[in-house]
C-alpha angles and dihedrals in degrees: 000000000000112000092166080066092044098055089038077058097054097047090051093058110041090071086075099036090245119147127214128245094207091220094217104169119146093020140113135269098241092047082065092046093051086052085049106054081057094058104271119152125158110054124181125230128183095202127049103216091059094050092043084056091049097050092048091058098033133072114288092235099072116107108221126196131198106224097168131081112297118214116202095237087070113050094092087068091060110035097095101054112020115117093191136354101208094187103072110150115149130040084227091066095033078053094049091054090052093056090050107037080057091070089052096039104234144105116237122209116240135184120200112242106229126203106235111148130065087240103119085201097072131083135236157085126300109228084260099050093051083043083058098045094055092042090055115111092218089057085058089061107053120097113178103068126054130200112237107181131293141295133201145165125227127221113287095240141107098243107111097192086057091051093043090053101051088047091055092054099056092049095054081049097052092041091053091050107049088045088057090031124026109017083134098049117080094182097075097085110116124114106182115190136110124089128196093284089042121026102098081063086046091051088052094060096053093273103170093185121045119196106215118163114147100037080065113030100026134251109315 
């Protein structure tokens, strides 16, 4: 583990006021709870049985968020404790964690996971489907999510002119969309994109969550 990195990192990122998911996945409990102790607070996990298994043997006042694909038959793991699910990409599971995060209570923060690069691996919205989500009468009618901005991931190259392109697109998207959906809303306001080999491009085009495992943690 690498905390010179971390707090490289840190001071990298305060200038923007954006703040850093701790992608922890794969590792273990006490690698988080190092990161804690320092004052780390929001980490990052692509399954949800291993970040089930980690809450319930960390401290309750860590914000996890769920940055891999979400299937809809697992969300009910996660409703009672999630701070934010980044990988929205459907109404039918944003339906699915309304009707979940209602047994618990609560309202659960989502981004809406945008398809930006050319990488057909990846998954995502295209700028019309997410049009369409938000246009779509049942979306009005759900009250326990709420959307909270965008995320994307850029094309895993070297090219820098590629990356900052695709950056750029999903600001002019979020921006679009907050200014025909959610004028009235100040909690969407979250741009997540940048990973270890990006993020310095990401905090250029306005990103407020950074998603950084390996610099931290080491190669997995």
């Amino acid at each position: 583990m690498n905390l010179d990195r971390y707090r490289q990192i840190l001071a990298d990122l305060a200038p923007h006021h954006a703040r850093l998911v701790a992608v922890s996945k794969t590792k273990p409990v006490e690698d988080i709870q190092t990161l804690y102790d320092l004052g780390q607070r929001i980490f990052g996990e692509n399954k949800v049985q291993e970040m089930t298994a980690k809450y319930e043997s960390l401290p309750k006042d860590i914000q996890w968020h769920l940055i891999g694909h979400l299937q809809s038959n697992k969300v009910k793991y996660i409703a009672p404790y999630v701070s934010m699910i980044h990988s929205v990409d459907s109404l039918s599971l944003l339906t699915e964690i309304d009707r979940q995060a209602a047994k618990h209570n609560r309202i659960i923060s989502c981004l809406l996971q945008i398809h930006i690069s050319g990488e057909e691996t990846k998954f995502g919205l295209s700028e019309e489907e997410a049009t369409t989500l938000l246009d779509d009468p049942s979306f009005t009618q759900l009250r326990n999510i709420q959307i909270a901005g965008l995320m994307g991931m850029a094309s895993n190259t070297d090219d820098e002119k590629k990356i900052n392109a695709e950056f750029a697109s999903l600001k002019n998207l979020f921006d679009t969309l907050r200014s025909k959906y959610f004028t009235d809303q100040p909690t969407f306001k979250e741009l997540s994109m940048g990973m270890s080999s990006d993020y310095h491009i990401a905090l250029h085009h306005g990103a407020t969550l950074v998603r950084v495992g390996s610099d931290i943690f080491g190669s997995r």
